[in-house]
N, C-alpha and C positions, 0 to 999 in steps of 0.2 A: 744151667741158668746162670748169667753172668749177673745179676741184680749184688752190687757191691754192697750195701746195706739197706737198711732200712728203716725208719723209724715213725712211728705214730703218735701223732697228738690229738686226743681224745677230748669233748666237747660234751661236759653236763650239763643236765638243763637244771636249773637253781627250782625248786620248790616255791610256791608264791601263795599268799596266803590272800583272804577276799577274792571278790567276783572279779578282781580285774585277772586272775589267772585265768577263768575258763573264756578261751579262745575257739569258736567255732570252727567246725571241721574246715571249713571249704578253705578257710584264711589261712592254715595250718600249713606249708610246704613240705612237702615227702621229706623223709629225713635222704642225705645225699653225705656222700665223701669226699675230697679232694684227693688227689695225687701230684707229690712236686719231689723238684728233685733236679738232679744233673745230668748231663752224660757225657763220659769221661773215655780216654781210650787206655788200654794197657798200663800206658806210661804215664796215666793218672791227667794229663792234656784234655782240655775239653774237647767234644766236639761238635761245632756249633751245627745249627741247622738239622739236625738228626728228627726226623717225623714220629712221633711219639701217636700212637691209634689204642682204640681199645679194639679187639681182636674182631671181625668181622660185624663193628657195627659205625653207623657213619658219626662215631667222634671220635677226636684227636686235635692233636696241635703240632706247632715247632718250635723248638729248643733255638733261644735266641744266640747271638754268637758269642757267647761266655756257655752256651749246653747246658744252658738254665730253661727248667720247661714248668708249667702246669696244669692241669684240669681239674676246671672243680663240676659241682652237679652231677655226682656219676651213681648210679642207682648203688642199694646196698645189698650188696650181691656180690658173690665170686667171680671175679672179672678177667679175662685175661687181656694183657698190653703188650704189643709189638713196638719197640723201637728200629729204626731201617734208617740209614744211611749208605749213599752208595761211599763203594770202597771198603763198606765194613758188612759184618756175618752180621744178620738180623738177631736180635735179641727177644726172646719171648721170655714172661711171667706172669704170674697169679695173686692178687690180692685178694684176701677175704677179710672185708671190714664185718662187724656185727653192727655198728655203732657210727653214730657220725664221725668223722674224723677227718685231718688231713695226716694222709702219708705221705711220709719222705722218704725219696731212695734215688741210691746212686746208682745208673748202670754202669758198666762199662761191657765196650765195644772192642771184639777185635779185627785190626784191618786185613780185608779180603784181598790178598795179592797175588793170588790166581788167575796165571794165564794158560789158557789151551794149549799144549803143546803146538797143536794145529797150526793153531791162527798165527800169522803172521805178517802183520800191518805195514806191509812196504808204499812206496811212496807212491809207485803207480796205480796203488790202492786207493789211495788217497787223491789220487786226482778229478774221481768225477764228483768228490765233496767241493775240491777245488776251483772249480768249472762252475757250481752252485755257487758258490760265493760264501760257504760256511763257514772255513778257516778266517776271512776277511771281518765278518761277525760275528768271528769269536774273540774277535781279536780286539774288535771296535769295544767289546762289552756292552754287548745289548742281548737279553736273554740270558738263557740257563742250558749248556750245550752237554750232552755225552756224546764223547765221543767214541770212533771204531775201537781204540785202546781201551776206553771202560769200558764198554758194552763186551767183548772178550773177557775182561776180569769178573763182571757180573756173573757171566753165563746164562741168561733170562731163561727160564722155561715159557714163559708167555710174555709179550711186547711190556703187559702193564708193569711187568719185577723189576725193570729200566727204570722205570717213573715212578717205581715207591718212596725212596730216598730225598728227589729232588724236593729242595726249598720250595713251598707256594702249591704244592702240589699233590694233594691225597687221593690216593687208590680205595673207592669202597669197594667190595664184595660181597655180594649174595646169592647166592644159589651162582648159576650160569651168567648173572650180569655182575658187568663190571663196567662202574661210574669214576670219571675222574673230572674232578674238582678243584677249585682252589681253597686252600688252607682258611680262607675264611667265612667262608659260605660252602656248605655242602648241597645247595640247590642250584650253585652255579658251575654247569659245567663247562669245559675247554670247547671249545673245536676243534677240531683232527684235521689234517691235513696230511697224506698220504705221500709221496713221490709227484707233487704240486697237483694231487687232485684232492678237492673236497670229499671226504667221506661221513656219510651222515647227518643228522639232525641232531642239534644237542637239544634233549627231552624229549623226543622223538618217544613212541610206543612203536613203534616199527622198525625205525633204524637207529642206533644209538652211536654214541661218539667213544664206544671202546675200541681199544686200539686191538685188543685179544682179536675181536670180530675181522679187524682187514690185516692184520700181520701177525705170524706166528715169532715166537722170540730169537730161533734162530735164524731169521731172515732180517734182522731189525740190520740196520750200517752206523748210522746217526740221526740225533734223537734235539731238535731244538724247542725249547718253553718259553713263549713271551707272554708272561704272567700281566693280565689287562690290555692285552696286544701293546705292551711297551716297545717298542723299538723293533714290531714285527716289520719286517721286509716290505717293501711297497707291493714287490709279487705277489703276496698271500694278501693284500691288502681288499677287505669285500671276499672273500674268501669263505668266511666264516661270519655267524650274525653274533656271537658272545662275545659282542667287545668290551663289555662289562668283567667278562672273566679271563681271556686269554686264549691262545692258540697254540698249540702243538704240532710241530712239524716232524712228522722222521718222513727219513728217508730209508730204503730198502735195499738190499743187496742186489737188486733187479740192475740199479745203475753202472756195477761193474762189469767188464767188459769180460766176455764168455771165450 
């Protein structure tokens, strides 16, 4: 566990004398914790944007660009927290508050600079992204791109381990589904876009807009997020009905030539 430190500020409740102490139950709020803090890399450097979750349930945040983060309202209970940044080794740990409080802690994060031997991203690799127009749109800065080189240093066992990291963009988990959302609504999901076909309904009971369901992680190529359909492509434009939330495009290894 890389959890750099940690520290807790604890919160008593003062003793009150007369009827104005007895407050009825229902008006009472559960007692609750916060968690704050940084996250830092080896060399002590922040690292901005880093997606801070509590471990398979749908809350979390992100760390602004100084890797400064918070949650508060978090039940009191032994919790465990996921911090994910691509480029870095995901960080797991456990708080156990008894008592309201806010904890402080540092992570630190180390960078994941693992390539496949394998893989090897030549340029004629790269040309049916280039044909798409991706490089052009990464270039413009509009979205949030992984590319073939990160997706290789990742290694995803499933499409969604690409899309944990990204800014704007949280991975739930439960049982066999998996919801992906923007960081500030957990009711609002992305819409998928596949190798420019629509895949899904987002809130669908039938077909969901996991990416697990239509690509398995090693067929992922490149990965584009236009969080609120910001500066999505005219192509994918009507694509998708979340334009409240955003769209997701990857593209698949199907496009390279055989």
């Amino acid at each position: 566990m890389r959890v750099f430190w940690a520290r807790s500020t604890l919160f008593a409740a003062a003793a009150c004398a007369g009827a104005s102490s007895l407050v009825p139950a229902q008006q009472q709020s559960a007692p609750s914790f916060a968690l704050a803090g940084t996250v830092i890399d080896t060399l002590g450097v922040p690292v901005p944007f880093a997606q801070v979750v509590v471990f398979d349930r749908d809350e979390g945040t992100v760390a602004d660009d100084d890797g400064r983060f918070r949650l508060d309202r978090l039940r009191l209970e032994k919790t465990r927290f996921a911090v994910r940044r691509i480029g870095y080794e995901p960080v797991y740990f456990d708080i156990d508050v008894p008592v309201a409080a806010t904890v402080e802690v540092q992570v630190r994060m180390r960078r994941n600079v693992r390539i496949l031997p394998t893989v090897e991203v030549r340029d004629d690799v790269r040309d049916p992204l280039r044909r798409e127009g991706f490089y052009e749109r990464m270039a413009a800065g509009h979205g949030l791109f992984v590319t073939p080189e990160m997706i290789a240093a990742i290694r995803p066992a499933r499409a969604s381990d690409a899309l944990s990291a990204i800014p704007n963009v949280m991975v739930h988990r439960r049982g066999s589904r998996t919801r992906i959302t923007g960081a500030a609504s957990m009711h609002c999901e992305y819409g998928l876009v596949v190798d420019k076909v629509r895949i899904g309904q987002p809130g669908s009971r039938v077909r969901t807009t996991t990416p697990d369901d239509a690509v398995s992680g090693t067929d992922l190529y490149a990965i584009e997020v236009y969080p609120r359909n910001r500066g999505l492509p005219v192509q994918f434009l009507g694509m998708t009905q979340e334009d409240g939330c955003g769209t997701i495009v990857i593209w698949t290894k199907g496009l390279l030539p055989r």
